[in-house]
C-alpha positions, 0 to 999 in steps of 0.5 A: 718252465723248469730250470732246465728251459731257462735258455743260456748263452752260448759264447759271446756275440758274433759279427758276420762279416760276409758269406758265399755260397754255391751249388750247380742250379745257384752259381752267382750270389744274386741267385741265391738271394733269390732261392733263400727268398722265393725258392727258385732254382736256376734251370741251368745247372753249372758242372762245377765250380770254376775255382779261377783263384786256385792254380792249375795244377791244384785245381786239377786234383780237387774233388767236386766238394774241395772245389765248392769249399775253394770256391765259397772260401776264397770269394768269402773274402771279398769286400773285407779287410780280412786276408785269407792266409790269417783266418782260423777255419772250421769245415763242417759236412755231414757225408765228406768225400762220399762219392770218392769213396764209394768209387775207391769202394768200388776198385777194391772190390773189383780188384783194381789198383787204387788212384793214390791222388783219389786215395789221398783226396778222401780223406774228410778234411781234404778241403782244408788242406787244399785252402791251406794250400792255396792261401798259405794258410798256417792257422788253426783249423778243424773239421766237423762232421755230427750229421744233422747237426754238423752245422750247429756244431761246426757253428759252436766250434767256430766260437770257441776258436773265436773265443780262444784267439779273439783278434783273428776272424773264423771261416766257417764252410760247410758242404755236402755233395747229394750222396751216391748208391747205394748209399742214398737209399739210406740217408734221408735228407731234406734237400735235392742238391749239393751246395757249399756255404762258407761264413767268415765271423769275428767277435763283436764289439760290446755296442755291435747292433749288428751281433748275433747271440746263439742260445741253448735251451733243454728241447724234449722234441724230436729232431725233425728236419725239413730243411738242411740246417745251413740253408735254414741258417742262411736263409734266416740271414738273408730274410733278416727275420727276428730270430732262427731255431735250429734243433739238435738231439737234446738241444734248441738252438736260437740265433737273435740280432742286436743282443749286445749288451754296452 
């Protein structure tokens, strides 16, 4: 094994302190614990998130993937000491508001005036501006978006504000909605639904054995998906199982548990 492959450290150890997740066929957490384990879907499929923690008047203007980042970050938040309106946030997708633009796409070329609420609402980090707005929210965020790899690198952005304010947690959401035509005939993806997940992470303590430390190695293989890496990631959690490997062009990418070092 070269210098190269030696695997490095990236960051310190996380915490995970909770996490939420949506999509049409997996609206409750329970029935995603049963997909991440078994791969069953739901045969009833729910047409949107309901988002009651959002007001109205908010709640009207919000696309399908605003709503499923809205309904993932706020309830991410349960059960935890954190308070939402004093979290940093990263928010990953690989297509962002893809279905709003190809509606705008199509206005234009059909000569019709554009919305200005679509127009506004299409920009890629539209989701964080509403949980801003809806949490009242004034800390860092960011918004990530690398294709295949806008997870793993929606992951090392969340550490690195992490590692810049160690006393306040980090949301970190991805979603993606499944891609319109024409569209879609050119986008290969593993996965047949749109879904959003968030995490909130903190730093561990030093004797934390419920850490997670990311490592990088030098890879030479090709960057093959089977899985969209967040479900992987997810699903890895869930199982509770040694170690997760995730690739990216270039780079290995491995999460382990209890790494912390006294």
């Amino acid at each position: 094994m070269g210098p190269q492959s030696i695997p490095m450290e990236v960051g310190p150890p996380i915490r995970i302190l909770n996490w939420s997740a949506w999509a049409p066929n997996l609206p409750v957490k329970a029935a995603w614990v049963d997909y991440l384990k078994t791969g069953t879907l739901l045969d009833v499929a729910v047409k949107k998130p309901p988002c009651k923690n959002v007001p109205e008047i908010l709640r009207r203007r919000c696309t399908f993937v605003t709503r499923m980042v809205l309904e993932t970050s706020l309830d991410v938040f349960s059960g935890t000491d954190v308070a939402s309106d004093s979290t940093q946030m990263v928010f990953c997708s690989r297509h962002g508001e893809l279905q709003l633009l190809g509606s705008l796409l199509h206005d234009i070329y059909s000569e019709v005036p554009l919305s200005p609420t679509q127009f506004s609402n299409s920009v890629h980090h539209t989701a964080t501006g509403y949980f801003d707005l809806v949490t009242k929210n004034k800390q860092t965020s960011r918004t990530i978006s690398a294709g295949m790899s806008s997870f793993v690198n929606g992951y090392l952005e969340a550490v690195g504000l992490l590692k810049a304010k160690p006393n306040r947690a980090c949301l970190l959401v991805i979603a993606d909605e499944m891609p319109p035509q024409p569209f879609a005939q050119g986008l290969k993806q593993p996965w047949d639904f749109s879904f959003a997940i968030a995490w909130l992470l903190e730093l561990a303590k030093s004797d934390d054995q419920e850490a997670y430390q990311l490592t990088r190695s030098k890879s030479s293989e090709s960057s093959t998906f089977d899985d969209e890496p967040a479900l992987s990631f997810l699903r890895w959690f869930v199982k509770k199982e040694e170690r997760c490997t995730l690739k990216t062009p270039n780079w290995s990418w491995t999460w382990t548990k209890n790494r912390c070092r006294p």
